[in-house]
N, C-alpha and C positions, 0 to 999 in steps of 0.2 A: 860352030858349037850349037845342036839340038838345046831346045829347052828342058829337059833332064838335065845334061850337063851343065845347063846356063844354074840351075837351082841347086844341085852337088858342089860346084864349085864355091858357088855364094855361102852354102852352107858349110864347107871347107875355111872358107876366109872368115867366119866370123869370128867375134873374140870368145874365148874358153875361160876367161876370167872368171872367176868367184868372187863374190862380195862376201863377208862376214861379218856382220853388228850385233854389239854387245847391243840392249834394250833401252832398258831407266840410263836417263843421261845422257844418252847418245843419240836414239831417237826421239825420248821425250826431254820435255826440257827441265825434268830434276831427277836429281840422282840415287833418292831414295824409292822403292816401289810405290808408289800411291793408288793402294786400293780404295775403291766407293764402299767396299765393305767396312773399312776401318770407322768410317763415317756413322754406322749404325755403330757399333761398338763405343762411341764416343771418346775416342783418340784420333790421332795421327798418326802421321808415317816416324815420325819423331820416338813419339812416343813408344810404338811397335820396336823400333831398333835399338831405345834404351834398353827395353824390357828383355830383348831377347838377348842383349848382351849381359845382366844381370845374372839371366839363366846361365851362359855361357859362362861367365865367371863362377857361378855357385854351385853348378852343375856338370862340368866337366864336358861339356858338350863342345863341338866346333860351331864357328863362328854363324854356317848357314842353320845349322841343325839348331840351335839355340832360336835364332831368328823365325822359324818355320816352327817351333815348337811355343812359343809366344802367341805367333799367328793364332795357333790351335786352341788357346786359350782363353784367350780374348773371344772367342764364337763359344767356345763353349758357357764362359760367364756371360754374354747376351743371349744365350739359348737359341745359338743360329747355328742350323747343321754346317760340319764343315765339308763343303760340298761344291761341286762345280759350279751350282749355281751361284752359289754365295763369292766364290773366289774370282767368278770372271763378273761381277756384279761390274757396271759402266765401262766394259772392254771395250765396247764400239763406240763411245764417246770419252775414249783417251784422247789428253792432250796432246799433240804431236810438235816438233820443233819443225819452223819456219821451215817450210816449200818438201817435206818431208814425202806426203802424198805428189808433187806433182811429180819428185824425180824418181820415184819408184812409178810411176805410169807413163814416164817419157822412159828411161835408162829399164825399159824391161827385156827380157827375153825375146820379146818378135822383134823389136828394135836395135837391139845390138848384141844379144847374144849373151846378155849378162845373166848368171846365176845368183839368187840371193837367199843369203839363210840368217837367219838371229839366235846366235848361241845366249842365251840371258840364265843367269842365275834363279830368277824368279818363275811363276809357275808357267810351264809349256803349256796348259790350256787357254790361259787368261791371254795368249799371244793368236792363238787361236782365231779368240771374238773380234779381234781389235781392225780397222779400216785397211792395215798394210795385209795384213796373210794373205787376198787373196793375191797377191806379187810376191810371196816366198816359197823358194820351193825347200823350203825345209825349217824346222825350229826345233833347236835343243835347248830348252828348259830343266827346269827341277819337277818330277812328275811323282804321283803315289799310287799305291796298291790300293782297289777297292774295296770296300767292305760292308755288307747290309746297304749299299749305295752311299754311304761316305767316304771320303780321304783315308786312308789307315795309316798307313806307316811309308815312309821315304822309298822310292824307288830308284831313281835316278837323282842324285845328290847334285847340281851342279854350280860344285865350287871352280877356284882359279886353275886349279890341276885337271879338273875333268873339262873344261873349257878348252886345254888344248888337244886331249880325246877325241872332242868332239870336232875339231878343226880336221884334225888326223883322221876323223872318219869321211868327213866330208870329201874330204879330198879322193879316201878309197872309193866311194859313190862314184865319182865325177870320173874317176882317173885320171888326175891331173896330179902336179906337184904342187909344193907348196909354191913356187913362183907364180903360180897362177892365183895366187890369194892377195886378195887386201882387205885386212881386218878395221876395220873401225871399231874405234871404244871413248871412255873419258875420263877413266880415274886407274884408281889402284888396283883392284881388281879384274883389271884388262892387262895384268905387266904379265903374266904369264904367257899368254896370247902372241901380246906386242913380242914378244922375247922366240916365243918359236918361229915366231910367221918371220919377223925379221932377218934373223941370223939363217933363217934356209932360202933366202934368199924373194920371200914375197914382200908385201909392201903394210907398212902398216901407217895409219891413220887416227892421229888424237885431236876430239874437236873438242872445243872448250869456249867456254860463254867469253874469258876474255885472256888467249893467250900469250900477250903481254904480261901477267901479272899470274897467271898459274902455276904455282908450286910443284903441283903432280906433273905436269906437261915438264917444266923445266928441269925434272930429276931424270924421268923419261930418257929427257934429249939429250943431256950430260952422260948418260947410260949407252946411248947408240941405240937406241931400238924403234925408234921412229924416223920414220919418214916423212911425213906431211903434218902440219897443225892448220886446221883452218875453224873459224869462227862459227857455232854452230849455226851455217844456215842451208838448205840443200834445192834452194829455188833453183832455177835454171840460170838464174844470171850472179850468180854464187863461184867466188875460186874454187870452190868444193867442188860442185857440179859439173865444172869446166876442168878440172882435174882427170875426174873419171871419162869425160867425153875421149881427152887426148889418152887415154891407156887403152882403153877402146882403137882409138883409129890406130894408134901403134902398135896394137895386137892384130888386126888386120890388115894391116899393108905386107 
């Protein structure tokens, strides 16, 4: 065997796996979006989700639209454009959850052939800034129309129903099946996901700060829709990261 062939082959065997992570909570370590903008507004993330469920209630609006229409709010009563800049304000100094950066710089593409995309509700830019994209090859967020250089109005909405769209596109990208997916998530909002990738036969993934005592995880698993629960950590010497290793070598032998 020529070295063409030695390199076609190797390139044959390796794994065609897709990864797919949900954002907030899964790769950071809380479940609510924490933007640095909020901070100048003089709230929280708390706060922000009260507010936008209010709207939601009095307003007729769905749950994200409510949420994202709060957002807009709150910049407008601080007189902060609502704008790229303001929304991805400290995306490159998110916090990330334990060994997070090292297994997306070992488990990448030149290394085993893994694919990686973050389907997240929250905004597709702010994913953008942040330390992990330059290891994703792809990100479906919630995106907007611009206007005079601000935010306008909703573009790509992405709630629990368009999260499995998005998986469903991914998949046409890659041409692969869904067997060749494994979704990671961490709450409610991931059951959609969990619920397609599973029952077609991919693999899905719920990590959780402590899955002995998880409520969400244990409704989940009483449901059938997961496969693995592991503790969020994604160092290399992590059941997690050792998880993904052996799917990897068994997708290549």
């Amino acid at each position: 065997m020529n070295q063409l062939d030695m390199m076609n082959w190797l390139l044959e065997k390796r794994s065609k796996m897709i990864v797919i992570y949900d954002f907030d909570g899964t790769l950071t370590p809380y479940a609510l979006p924490k933007y640095e903008i909020f901070k100048k507004c003089g709230i929280n993330e708390v706060e922000g989700a009260l507010r936008g469920k209010k709207i939601m209630e009095e307003e007729g609006l769905s749950l994200y639209e409510a949420y994202f229409e709060a957002y807009r709010r709150y910049l407008v009563e601080s007189n902060i454009p609502f704008n790229r800049e303001a929304v991805c304000l400290g995306a490159n100094d998110v916090e990330l959850n334990k060994g997070v950066l090292e297994y997306f710089n070992e488990l990448n593409y030149d290394n085993t052939g893994l694919k990686h995309y973050v389907v997240t509700s929250g905004f597709e830019e702010y994913i953008k800034d942040t330390p992990i994209n330059e290891f994703l090859d792809g990100i479906f967020g919630t995106t907007f129309t611009i206007k005079d250089g601000l935010y306008d109005k909703v573009n790509t909405l992405m709630n629990e129903e368009y999260k499995v769209e998005a998986i469903k596109k991914i998949e046409e990208i890659n041409k692969v099946s869904t067997k060749e997916i494994i979704y990671f998530g961490d709450g409610l909002t991931d059951k959609d996901a969990f619920k397609y990738v599973y029952n077609n036969g991919g693999k899905t993934v719920f990590v959780s700060k402590n899955k002995k005592e998880d409520e969400i995880y244990k409704k989940f698993n009483r449901e059938g829709i997961i496969s693995e629960c592991f503790d969020i950590d994604f160092s290399s010497s992590s059941e997690l990261y050792k998880y993904i290793e052996i799917l990897c070598n068994k997708d290549t032998n």
